[in-house]
C-alpha positions in Angstrom: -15.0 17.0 12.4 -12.8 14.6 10.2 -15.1 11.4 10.6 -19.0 12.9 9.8 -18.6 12.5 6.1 -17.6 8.8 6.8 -20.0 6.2 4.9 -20.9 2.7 7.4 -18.4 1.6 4.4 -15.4 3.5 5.6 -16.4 4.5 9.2 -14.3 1.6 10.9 -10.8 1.5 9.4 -10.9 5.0 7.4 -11.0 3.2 4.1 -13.6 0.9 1.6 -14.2 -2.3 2.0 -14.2 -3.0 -2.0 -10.5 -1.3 -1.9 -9.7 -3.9 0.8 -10.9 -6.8 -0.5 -9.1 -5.6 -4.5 -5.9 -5.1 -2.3 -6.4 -8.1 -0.7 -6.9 -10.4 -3.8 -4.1 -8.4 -5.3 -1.5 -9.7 -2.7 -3.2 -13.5 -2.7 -2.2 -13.4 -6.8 1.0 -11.5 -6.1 2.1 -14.9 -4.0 1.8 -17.2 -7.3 4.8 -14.9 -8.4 7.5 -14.7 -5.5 9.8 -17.2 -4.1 8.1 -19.9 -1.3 6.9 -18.6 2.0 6.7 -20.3 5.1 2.6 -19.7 6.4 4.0 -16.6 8.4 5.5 -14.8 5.7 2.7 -15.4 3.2 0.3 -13.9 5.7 2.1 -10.9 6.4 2.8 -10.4 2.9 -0.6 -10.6 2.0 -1.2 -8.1 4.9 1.2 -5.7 3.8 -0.4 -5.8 -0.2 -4.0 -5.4 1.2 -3.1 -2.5 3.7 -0.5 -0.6 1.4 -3.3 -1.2 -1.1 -6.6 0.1 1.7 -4.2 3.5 2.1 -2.0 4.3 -0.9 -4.8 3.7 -3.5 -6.4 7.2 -2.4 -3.1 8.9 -3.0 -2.2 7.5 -6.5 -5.7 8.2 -7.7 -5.0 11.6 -6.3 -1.4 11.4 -8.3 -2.8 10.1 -11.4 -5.3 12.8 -11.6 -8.0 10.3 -13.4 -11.5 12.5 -13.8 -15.0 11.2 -11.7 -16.3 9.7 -13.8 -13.2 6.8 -14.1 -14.0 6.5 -10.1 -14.9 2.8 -10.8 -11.1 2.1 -11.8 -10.1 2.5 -8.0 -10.7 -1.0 -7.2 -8.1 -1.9 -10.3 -5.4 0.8 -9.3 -6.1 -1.1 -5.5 -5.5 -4.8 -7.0 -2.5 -3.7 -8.7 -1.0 -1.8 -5.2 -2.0 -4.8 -3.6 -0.3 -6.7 -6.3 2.4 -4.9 -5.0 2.6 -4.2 -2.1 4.9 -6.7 -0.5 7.6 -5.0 -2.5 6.5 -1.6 -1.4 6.9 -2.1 1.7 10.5 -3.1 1.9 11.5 -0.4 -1.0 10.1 2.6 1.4 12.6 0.9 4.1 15.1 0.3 2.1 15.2 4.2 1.0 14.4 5.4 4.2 17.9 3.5 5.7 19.8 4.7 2.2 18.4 8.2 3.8 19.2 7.8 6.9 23.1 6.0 6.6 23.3 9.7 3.9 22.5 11.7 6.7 25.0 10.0 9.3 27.7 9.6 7.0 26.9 13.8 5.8 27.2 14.6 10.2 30.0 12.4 10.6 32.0 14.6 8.0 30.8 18.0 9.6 32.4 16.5 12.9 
């Protein structure tokens, strides 16, 4: 089954706690940087840092290829997604609507 190698660690949200809480203090730097937020927007921005940072950090260390024994830098490459992560967020969309306008404007021709 997919869960049984979960650790207590991992077991509730699929991911670490110590990646969550590097993500996390990632995005609270990361608003020291950007334009002022009303409360709202820092939350969620923080909230978009710390879970782009809980589930993308698996998949760069997987993309970076680092060996096991440089396991401990996961909690940096998660700070620095989370660092991040605001502006991931709205790049994925923003490619994903460049994608999709391509694909209209590519039907609308074939009509």
């Amino acid at each position: 089954m997919a869960g049984e190698n979960l650790n207590p660690e991992t077991a509730m949200l699929g991911v670490k706690l110590a990646t969550l809480v590097a993500g996390f203090a990632g995005a609270v730097v990361s608003l020291s940087y950007i334009k002022p937020l009303s409360k709202l927007q820092a939350v969620m921005s923080v909230c978009a840092g710390m879970l782009s940072s809980a589930y993308l950090t698996p998949a760069a260390m997987y993309y970076i290829e680092l060996p096991p024994e440089a396991a401990h830098l996961e909690n940096g490459v998660a700070f620095f997604i989370g660092l991040g992560g605001m502006h991931i967020i709205p790049a994925l969309l923003s490619i994903a609507e460049r994608f999709r306008h391509n694909t209209q404007a590519q039907g609308a021709r074939n009509d």
